[in-house]
Structures are given as C-alpha cells and as structure tokens.
N, C-alpha and C positions, 0 to 999 in steps of 0.2 A: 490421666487427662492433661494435668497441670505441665507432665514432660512433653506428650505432644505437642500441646501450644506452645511450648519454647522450640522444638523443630521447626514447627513451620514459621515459627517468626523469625528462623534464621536467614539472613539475606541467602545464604550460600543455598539453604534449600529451597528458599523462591526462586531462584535462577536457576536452578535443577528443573523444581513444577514448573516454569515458565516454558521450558525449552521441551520439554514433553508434551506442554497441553498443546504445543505448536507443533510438533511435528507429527501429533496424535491427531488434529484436526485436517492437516496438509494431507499427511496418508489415506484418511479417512475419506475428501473430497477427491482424492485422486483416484478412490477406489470407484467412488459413483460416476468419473468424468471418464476414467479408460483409458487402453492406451491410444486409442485413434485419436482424441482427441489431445494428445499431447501439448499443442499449442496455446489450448485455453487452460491448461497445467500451469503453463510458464505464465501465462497472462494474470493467473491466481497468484502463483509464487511472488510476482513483481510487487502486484499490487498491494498482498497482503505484508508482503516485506516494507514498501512507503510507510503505509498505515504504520504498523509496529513500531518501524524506527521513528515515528514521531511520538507514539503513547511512550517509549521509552526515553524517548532524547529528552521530550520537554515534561519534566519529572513536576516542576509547579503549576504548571496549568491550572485556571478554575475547571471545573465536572462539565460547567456551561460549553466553556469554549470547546474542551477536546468530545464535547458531543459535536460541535459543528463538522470540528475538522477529520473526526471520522463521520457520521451522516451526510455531510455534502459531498463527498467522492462517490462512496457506494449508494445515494440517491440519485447522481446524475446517471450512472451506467443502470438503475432499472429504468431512468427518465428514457435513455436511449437503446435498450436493449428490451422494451418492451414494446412490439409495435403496436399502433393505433387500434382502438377498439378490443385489443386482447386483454383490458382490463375492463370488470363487470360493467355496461350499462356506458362506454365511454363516449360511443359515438352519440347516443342522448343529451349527456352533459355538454358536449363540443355544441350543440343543435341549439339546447337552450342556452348558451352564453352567447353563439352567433345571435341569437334573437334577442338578446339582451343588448347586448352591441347594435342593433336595428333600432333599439329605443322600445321591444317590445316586452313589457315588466310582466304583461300579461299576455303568453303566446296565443298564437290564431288559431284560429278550429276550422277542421272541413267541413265537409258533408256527412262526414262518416261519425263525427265528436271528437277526433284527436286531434292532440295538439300537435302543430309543424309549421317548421321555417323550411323557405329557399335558401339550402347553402353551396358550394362547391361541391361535385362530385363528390362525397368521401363514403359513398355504398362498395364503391366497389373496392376500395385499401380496403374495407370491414370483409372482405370474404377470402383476402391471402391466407397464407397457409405457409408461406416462408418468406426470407427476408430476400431472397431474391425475386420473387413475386411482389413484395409488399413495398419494395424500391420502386418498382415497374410502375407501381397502382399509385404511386404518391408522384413520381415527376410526370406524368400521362395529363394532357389535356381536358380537365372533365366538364361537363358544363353543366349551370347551376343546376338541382335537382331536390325535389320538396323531399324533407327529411322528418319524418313523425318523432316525436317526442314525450308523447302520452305521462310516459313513468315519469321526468324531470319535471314538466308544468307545473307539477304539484308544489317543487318548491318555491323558495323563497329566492326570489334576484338576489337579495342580499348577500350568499353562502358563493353567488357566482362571479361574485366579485374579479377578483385576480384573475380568473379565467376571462371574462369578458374583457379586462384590459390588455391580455396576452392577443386577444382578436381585434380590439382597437389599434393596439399598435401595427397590427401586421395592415390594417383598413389604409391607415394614415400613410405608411410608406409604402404600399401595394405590391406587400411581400405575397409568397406563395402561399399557396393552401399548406405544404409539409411545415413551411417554417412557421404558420398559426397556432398549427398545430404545438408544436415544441415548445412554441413562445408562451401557449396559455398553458401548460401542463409546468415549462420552468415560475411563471407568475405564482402558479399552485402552488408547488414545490417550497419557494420563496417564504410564502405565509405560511405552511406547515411549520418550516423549520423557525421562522421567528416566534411563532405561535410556543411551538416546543422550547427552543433556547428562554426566553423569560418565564415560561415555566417550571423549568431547573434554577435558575438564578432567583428566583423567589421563594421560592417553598425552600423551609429551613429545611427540612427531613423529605425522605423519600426521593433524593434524589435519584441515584440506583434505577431506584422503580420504576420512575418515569423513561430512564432510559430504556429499558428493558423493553416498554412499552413501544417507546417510540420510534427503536431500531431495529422491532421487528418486524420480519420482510412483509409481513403483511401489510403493516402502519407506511413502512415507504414506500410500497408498490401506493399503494393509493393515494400518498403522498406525491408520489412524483410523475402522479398521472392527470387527468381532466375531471377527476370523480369530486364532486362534492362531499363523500367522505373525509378526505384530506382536510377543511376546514371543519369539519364535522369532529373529528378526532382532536384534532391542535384546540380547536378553543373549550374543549369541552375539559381537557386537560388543564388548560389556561383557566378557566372559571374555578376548578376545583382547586388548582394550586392559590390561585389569589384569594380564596377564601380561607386557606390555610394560614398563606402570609399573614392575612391582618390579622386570625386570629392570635397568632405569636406576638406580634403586638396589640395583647389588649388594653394594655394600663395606655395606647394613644388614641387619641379619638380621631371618629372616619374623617378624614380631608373630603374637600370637593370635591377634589382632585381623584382619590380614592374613590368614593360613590359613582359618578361619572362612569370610571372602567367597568367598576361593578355593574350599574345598567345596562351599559355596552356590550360586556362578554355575558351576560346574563339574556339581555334581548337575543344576540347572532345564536347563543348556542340552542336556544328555544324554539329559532325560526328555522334551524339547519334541518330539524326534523322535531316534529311533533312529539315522537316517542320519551325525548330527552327532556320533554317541559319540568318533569320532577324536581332537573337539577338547581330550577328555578329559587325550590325554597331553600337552597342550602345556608344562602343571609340570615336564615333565624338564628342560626348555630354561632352567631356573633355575640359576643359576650354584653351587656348592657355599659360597662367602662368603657367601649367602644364610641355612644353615645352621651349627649349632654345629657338625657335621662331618660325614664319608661316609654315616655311618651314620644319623644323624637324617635327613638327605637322602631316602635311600631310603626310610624308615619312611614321612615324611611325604606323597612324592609315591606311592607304592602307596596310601596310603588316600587321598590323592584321586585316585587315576585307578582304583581297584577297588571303592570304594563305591559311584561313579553305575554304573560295570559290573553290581553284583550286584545293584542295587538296578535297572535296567533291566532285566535277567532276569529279576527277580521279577516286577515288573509284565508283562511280556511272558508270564507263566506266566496270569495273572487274565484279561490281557485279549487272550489267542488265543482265545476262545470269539465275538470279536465279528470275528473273521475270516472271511467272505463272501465268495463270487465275484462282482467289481465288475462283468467283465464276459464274455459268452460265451467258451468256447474255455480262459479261464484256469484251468491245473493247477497250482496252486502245489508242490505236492510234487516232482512230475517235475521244473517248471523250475527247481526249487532242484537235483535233480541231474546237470539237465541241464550247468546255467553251471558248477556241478562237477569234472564229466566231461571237456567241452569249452569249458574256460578262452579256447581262444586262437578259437574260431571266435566265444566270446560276446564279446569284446574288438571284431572283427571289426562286429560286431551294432551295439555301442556306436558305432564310429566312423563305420558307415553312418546310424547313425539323426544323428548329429553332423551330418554332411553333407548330409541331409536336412534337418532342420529345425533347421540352425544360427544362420539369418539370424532363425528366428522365436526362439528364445531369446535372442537381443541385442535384437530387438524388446520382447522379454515381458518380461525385465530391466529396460530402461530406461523400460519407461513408454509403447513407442509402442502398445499394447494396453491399454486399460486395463477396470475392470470384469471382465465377464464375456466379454472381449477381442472385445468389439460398440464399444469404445468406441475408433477412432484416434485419436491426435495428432499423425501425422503423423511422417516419417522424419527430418527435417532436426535435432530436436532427439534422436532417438534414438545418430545417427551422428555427430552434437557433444559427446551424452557420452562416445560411444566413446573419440572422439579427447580429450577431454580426459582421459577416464583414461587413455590412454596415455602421453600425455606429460608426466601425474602420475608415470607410474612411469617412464617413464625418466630424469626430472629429479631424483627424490630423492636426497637424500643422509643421511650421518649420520654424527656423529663419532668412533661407536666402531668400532674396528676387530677387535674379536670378532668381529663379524656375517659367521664363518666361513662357506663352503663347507658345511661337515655341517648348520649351525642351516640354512642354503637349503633343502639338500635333505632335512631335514626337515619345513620348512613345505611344501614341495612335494609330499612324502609322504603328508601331512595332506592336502591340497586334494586330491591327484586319489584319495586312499581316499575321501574324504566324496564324492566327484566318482563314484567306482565304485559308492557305496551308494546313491545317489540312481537312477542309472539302475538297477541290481538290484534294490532294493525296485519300481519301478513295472514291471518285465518281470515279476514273479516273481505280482505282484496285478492290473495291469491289461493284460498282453499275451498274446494269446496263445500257446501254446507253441510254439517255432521259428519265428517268426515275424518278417522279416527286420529290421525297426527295432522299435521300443522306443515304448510309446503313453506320456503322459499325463504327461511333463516338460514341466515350466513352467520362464522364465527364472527366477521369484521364488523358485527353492527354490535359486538359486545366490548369492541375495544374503548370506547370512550370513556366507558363506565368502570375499568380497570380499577383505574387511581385512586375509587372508593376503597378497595380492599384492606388497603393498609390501614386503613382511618377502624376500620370493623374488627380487625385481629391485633390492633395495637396493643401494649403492654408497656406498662410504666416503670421509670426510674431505673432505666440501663442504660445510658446517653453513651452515644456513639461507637459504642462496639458490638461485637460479632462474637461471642464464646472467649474474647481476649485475642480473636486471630488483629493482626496487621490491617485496617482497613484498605488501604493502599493495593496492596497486596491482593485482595478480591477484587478491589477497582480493577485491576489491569485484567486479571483472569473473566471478568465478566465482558470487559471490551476485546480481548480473544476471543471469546467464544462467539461474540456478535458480530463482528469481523469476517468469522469461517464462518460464519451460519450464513451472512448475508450474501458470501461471496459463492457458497456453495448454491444457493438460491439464484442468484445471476446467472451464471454457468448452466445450472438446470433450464432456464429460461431460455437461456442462447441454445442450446441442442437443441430444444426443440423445434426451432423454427429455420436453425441451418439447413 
C-alpha cells in the first residue's frame, strides 16, 4: 500500500493520470455526442481545453475562487442552452416574480381559486419543441395573457427575490420579454453562485463536498434558471456551512454581526420551503463558549429557531387560500389524518415508494435527467458521482474530537425529519389517499440537505489527508471530472432541442 502511495504522489504519474482521465472523459462524450454531431465535439474540446488550462496554469488559487471560474462559464451555457420553461415549474416561477414585480406579495385569485398574473405572452415559448421554434416564440409579438401559478403562490416573495429584480430591470428600461427572461434567471444565477462561493470560503472542511454538490448539473440547471430551487439550495448550503464556521471558532463569542447572518440565512432558508424548517435548530449545536453564558445561549438560539417558526405560520395563514387540488383523488385533510392515525403503515408507504423509484432519485439528483427529465446524460457519470460521494465520506476526517455521538445523531435527525417532510408534503397535495407509493419526489428536493452527510459519517483526528494520496492532486481530478460531466450534460441538452 505504502509503495502505491509513493506512485501516485509522483508528479510524473499525476501527469500520466491526468492526461488519461482527460482523454478517458473526451472519448467517452464523444461517444454519446457521434459523429454527426462533430461540431459540438470541438465546441467541448475548446471549452474544456480554457477550463483545464486555467485549473492547471493558476496552481495557487483559493478552492473558492476556481470554483467560480469553472461554475460561471458552464452555468452560463445551461443559463443559455436551456430554453424557457424546460426546466421544472419555470414558467410559474417567471409568473410569480412578474407579480411580485406588480407589488403583488400576495397573488390574485380567480374564480376558479388559482393563483395568476397578466404577463406577456410566454404560453406559447412554453410549448417549443426546438430551438428554432423557441427563437420564433420568444421575438413574436405576444399580447398580455393571465398566467396561473397555483404551485408558486405558496411561496414566500422573499426566495423571489433576484428574479423579481431581473423583471424590474427589464420594467425600468422596457427591455423585451426574451431579455426578462435571461436577466432574472442571470439575477438567480448571480445569488446561487455567491450563495455557493462564501460557503466554501467559510467552512474550514468539506470544502470538496460542497463542490461536488454545487457543480452538479442538477444544482446548476436550477441555478441558472427562474426556479426558486436555486436560492433554496445556495442558502440552505450557506446556513449549514456558517454554522460549521462558527463552530470552529468556539473559544470566540457570537458577534452581532454573526447572529444577525445567523437570523437572516436561518429565516430565507425556512421560508424558501417549509420542508426545510428542521434546519432551523441547527444553532443548538453551538457550543456554550460561543456565548456570555447558559442563559444568553438559550435566549439567543429560541429566537433564531422560533422566529422563522412563527413567521412560517404566518405566512402559511396568507397563503393556504392558494391551496388547490394538484391532482385527482387528492384529500389533503383526511391524508393529514390519515399519516396521523397510522404512522407506522405511512412509514411502510415511504419505504415502498424508496424502493420504487430509488434508482430514479440518484438519477434526478445527480444530473442524469436533466430539464424536464426529456433530457439524459447518461448513467456512467450519474453512478461516478455516487461513488465519488461515497468515498468523500468515508475518507473524511477532522481534528476535533467533539464531533460526538449526540451532535451525529442529531444531524441525522435533522436529515431524515426534512427527509420525512418532503415525502408528507407531496402525499398529502399530490397523491392520492391511501395510495401505495408517494407521487411527485424529485431527487433535486434532496440536494440541500447533502452537506449534512459529512457532518453524520465524520471521523476524527486524520486532518487533511486522503490515505496519504496528494490532496491537490484529487483537487484537479475531481474538477475533471465535473468539467466533462457538466459539459457532457450541456451537449445532451443542446441535441435535444436542435
């Protein structure tokens, strides 16, 4: 073992593994792209060539930065290589930021109970089919047209932020409908990635992870689209890393300044979706040195884990009137009493629908669905991330030896309640009653709650290495492979709609 590890920490055979895992990915995508498509070959080769020769040229970079400067390139080609409404639920979110932009925090209702705004024409870009149709439907003169948004009213204006200012701007200088479009999806975008970058540049550890998370094409597709996922993900990442940072500093006590953020990303990640309120009490997990004593302690974390609480309720008081039956059959009253009543057959429910459609939620996590899951990329890089998160987390380590037993099976506690809500919220609005699996889980409502993982399989007192390989060295081979994954995913994307 001892002589392998001194192979691969030889430069000469990184730059052997380097030029392989490169030409092993190049071949690989070219196999899935063909030779008709030859053009978008070279389009990969260029691109992934820029990319490359900067992970290689600029050898000191901080993890922060050359996350940007690979995730901003390959975020803007799915920003523009995705058209409108091919990502879940888009043209809803466009609807309720337009109505958010009108001043309306609480959408209108018809006759019928759902919610809608007047916005421009954008029914008919939502029923293209190729990019030369979807050109057609975006410079075509539409005139305003009531847009239902039922699913979105439920949220919180707050999460719609960046999007709504992407629509104000285009208000203010009476850009077109295409360019609103772009301009609130780059807004998104925007906050994603700063969301993401001070979440690597704070957390001591795990940085890797976060990448991993955050540059997969799942996490950028809905990054770099209208979906309220995109804040949904970034701050939910951001909340769990700054709880980590300050724990690494416990021997300093909370700043103002500190509690403040804490509130802030504590409240938005709360209000982004109800399912996630769990991540709420992770401020217990702060050490008492953190405070002047027992009692500030408590003071301080009750009002952050009971303001985004009351202030969830509130809202949830406003906006239950935009509550509708999604789909045939669904009693929500009953199945709230039912899961109730009979806790351990609904549990039962859960793990049949697990077993069902398990393989598709590691697929719809990692990116091998992409879109309006019309779009494959193929398994080979879906079940590469697996494995590379696995053996992220078996590998880690960490110097402090607090990282008790209880703080485990607390963050465990946290993962499989947000893990319990996620399936109960879509049984209770989109399944029907007693009805033996569970409709309308996607892998991407499980990506926020990633970052716990590391925190539940951790292992102490191995600080900074990997078996003794080169950590550098896996650095680059991890942003290879995300590289060709993401670009192989683009490419997927673009066939389909040529």
């Amino acid at each position: 073992m001892m002589n392998l590890m001194k192979i691969l920490n030889n430069k000469k055979t990184q730059i052997v593994l380097y030029v392989l895992s490169i030409i092993a990915l190049l071949a690989f995508n070219y196999i899935r792209v063909g030779r008709m498509n030859i053009f978008l070959f070279i389009f990969e080769f260029v691109v992934s060539a820029i990319l490359l020769f900067a992970l290689f040229k600029l050898k000191k970079i901080k993890i922060e930065n050359l996350f940007l400067l690979i995730g901003i390139p390959l975020a803007i080609l799915y920003m523009f290589s995705s058209p409108f409404c091919k990502v879940p639920d888009e043209m809803s979110h466009y609807a309720r930021s337009y109505a958010i932009s009108e001043g309306d925090l609480l959408s209108d209702i018809d006759k019928n109970g759902n919610a809608y705004v007047t916005t421009p024409g954008i029914n008919k870009v939502c029923k293209v089919e190729s990019y030369d149709n979807y050109f057609k439907a975006l410079t075509a003169k539409n005139k305003n047209e009531k847009t239902v948004h039922s699913n979105t009213a439920l949220y919180n204006f707050i999460i719609y932020i960046p999007q709504t200012l992407g629509v104000l701007v285009s208000k203010i200088f009476n850009l077109s409908m295409p360019i609103s479009i772009y301009l609130s999806r780059l807004f998104n975008l925007i906050c994603y990635l700063t969301l993401i970058y001070f979440s690597i540049k704070l957390i001591p550890y795990f940085k890797e992870f976060i990448i991993l998370i955050a540059l997969n094409p799942m996490a950028l597709q809905e990054g770099a689209s209208l979906s309220a996922d995109s804040i949904t993900i970034g701050i939910s990442i951001f909340f769990i890393s700054y709880i980590f940072y300050l724990y690494s500093k416990k021997e300093e006590k909370l700043s103002k300044k500190e509690f403040v953020i804490l509130l802030i990303t504590s409240l938005v990640c709360s209000l982004s979706k109800i399912v996630y309120v769990p991540l709420c009490l992770l401020p217990i997990l702060l050490p008492k040195t953190k405070f002047k004593n027992g009692k500030d302690k408590i003071i301080k974390v009750l009002v952050l884990i009971l303001i985004p609480i009351i202030l969830n309720l509130i809202w949830l008081k406003f906006a239950s009137k935009y509550l509708v039956v999604f789909q045939p059959g669904v009693d929500t009253p009953n199945q709230v009493k039912y899961v109730l009543k009979q806790p351990f057959t609904y549990i039962v429910t859960i793990l049949r629908t697990i077993q069902t459609y398990g393989v598709d939620y590691i697929e719809s996590l990692f990116g091998g669905k992409l879109n309006l899951f019309n779009v494959p990329t193929g398994r080979f890089y879906v079940y590469m991330t697996l494995l590379i998160t696995i053996i992220m987390l078996l590998v880690y380590r960490f110097s402090d030896k607090t990282n008790c037993i209880k703080r485990k099976i607390t963050y465990l506690f946290l993962l499989l309640s947000i893990i319990l809500l996620i399936f109960t919220s879509l049984y209770v609005q989109w399944t029907p009653l007693k009805k033996n699996v569970i409709n309308g889980v996607q892998g991407r409502y499980f990506l926020p709650i990633m970052l716990l993982l590391p925190f539940i399989c951790l292992k102490s007192n191995k600080k900074g290495k990997i078996f003794n390989i080169d950590m550098e060295f896996c650095k680059k081979l991890l942003f290879i492979f995300l590289i060709f994954q993401n670009l192989n995913a683009i490419i997927s994307i673009v066939i389909t709609y040529i």
